[in-house]
Structure formats: C-alpha cells, structure tokens
C-alpha beads as a LAMMPS data file, in Angstrom:
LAMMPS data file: protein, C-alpha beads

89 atoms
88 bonds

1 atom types
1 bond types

-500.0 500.0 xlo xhi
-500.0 500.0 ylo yhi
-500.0 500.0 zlo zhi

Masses

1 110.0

Atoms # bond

1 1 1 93.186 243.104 -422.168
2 1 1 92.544 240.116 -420.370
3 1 1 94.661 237.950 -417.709
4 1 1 95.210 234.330 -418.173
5 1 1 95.529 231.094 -415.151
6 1 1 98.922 231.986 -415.453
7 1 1 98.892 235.319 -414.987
8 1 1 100.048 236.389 -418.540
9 1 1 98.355 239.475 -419.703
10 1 1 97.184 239.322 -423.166
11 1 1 95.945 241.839 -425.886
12 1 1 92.503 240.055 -426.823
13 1 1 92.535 242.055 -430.531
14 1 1 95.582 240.033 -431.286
15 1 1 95.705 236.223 -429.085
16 1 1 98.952 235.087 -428.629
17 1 1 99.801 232.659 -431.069
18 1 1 100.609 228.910 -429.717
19 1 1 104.433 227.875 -429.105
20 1 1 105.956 225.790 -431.728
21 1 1 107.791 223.087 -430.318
22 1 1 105.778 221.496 -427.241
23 1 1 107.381 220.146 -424.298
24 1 1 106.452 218.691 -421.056
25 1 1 109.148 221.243 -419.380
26 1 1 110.616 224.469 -420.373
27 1 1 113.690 222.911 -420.440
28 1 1 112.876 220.810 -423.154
29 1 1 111.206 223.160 -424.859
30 1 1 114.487 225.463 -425.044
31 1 1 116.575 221.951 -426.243
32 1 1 114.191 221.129 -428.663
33 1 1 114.110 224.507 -430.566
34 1 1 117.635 225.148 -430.076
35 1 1 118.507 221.575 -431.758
36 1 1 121.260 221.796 -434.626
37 1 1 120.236 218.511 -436.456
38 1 1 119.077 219.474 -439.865
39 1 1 115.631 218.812 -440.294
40 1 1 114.047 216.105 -442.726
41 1 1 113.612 219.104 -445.224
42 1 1 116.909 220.678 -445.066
43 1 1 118.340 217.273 -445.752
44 1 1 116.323 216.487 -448.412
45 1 1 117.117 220.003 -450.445
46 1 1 121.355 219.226 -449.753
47 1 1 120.775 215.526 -451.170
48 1 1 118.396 216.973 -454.065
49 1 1 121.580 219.261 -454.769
50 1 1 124.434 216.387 -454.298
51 1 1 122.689 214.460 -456.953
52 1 1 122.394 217.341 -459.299
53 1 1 118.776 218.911 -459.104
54 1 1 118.832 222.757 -458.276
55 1 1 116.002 224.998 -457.353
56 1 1 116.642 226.115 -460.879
57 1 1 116.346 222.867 -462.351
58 1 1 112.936 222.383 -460.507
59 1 1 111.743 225.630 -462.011
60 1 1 112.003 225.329 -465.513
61 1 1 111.158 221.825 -465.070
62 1 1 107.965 223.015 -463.840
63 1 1 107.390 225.504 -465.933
64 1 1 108.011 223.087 -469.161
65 1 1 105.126 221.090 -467.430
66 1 1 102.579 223.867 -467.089
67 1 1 103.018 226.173 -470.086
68 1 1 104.700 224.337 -472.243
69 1 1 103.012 220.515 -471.064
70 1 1 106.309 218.904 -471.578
71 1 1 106.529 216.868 -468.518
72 1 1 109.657 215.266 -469.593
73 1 1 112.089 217.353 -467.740
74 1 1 109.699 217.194 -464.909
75 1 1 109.393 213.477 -464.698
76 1 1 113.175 212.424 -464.686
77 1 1 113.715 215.079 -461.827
78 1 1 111.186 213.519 -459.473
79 1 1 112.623 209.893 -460.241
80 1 1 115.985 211.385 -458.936
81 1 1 114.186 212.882 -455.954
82 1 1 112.369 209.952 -455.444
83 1 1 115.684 208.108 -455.025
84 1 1 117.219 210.689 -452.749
85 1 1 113.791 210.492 -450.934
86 1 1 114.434 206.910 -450.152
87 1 1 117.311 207.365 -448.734
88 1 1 116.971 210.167 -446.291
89 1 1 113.110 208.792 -445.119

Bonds

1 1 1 2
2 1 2 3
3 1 3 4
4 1 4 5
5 1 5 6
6 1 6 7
7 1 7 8
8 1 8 9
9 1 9 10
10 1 10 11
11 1 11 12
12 1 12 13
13 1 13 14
14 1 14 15
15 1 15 16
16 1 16 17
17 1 17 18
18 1 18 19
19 1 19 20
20 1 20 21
21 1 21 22
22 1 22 23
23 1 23 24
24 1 24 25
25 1 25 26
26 1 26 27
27 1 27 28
28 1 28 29
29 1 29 30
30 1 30 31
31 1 31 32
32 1 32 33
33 1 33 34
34 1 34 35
35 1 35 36
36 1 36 37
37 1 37 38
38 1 38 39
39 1 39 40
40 1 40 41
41 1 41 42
42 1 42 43
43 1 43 44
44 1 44 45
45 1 45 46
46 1 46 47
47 1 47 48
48 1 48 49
49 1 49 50
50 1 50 51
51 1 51 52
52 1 52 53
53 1 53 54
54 1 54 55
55 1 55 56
56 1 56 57
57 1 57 58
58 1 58 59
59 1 59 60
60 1 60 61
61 1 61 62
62 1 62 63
63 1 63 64
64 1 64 65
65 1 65 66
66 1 66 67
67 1 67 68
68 1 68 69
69 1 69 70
70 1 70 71
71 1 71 72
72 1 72 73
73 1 73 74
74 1 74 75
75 1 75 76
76 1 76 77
77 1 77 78
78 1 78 79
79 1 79 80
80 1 80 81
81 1 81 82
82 1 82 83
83 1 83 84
84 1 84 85
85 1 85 86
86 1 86 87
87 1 87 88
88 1 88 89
C-alpha cells in the first residue's frame, strides 16, 4: 500500500489504471463521459447498416477473402463504406 499527493491510498500489486476522459475540472470530466452524442464509431456502424452492409455481410466477406481469396465480395463492401466514411468524417 502506498499513499499518493492526494492522499489516495493505492494497492501497489495492482496501480490504478488512468481515467479515460481528461478534463481540466471534475466537472468536465463528469460532462464529458456522460455525453449522449454517438461517437464517430457508433455512427459509422448505423450508416454502414442504412446503406445495407451488416456485421454479417462483413464476415463472410472476409472470410471469402482469406480462405477462399475471393476478394470480390470484400472489395465492393469497402467502396460502400468508403462512401459512408466520407460522409460521416
């Protein structure tokens, strides 16, 4: 056990991990982590799925790619995503 400047008390076998979201006050640190805007990647995966492309799509695309190395499937579903891309970045 040791006792940090700010007087937190910490297991030394397992360090505290650092905070995610950073923030000049604890305020903003609450706000920021408690923010309801989707994030880049959650509005990426409902445009992917507005234009057609499921997780299942992606899979067997994939999996054409590798095992199969038909990259056909694979290559028109990143030119979709690649246009959805464009319009959320």
């Amino acid at each position: 056990m040791s006792r940090t400047g700010d007087f937190r008390v910490e297991d030394m076998r397992f360090p505290a991990r650092p905070p995610i979201v950073t923030a000049s006050t604890p305020q903003q640190g609450v706000i920021a982590s408690h923010d309801p805007k989707p994030t880049t990647r959650e509005l990426r995966k409902k445009a992917y799925y507005a234009a057609g492309i499921t997780l299942e799509d992606m899979i067997f695309a994939l999996w054409d790619h590798l095992i199969k190395s038909d990259g056909a499937r694979a290559a028109a579903i990143q030119k979709i995503m690649d246009e959805v891309d464009l319009t959320i970045n």
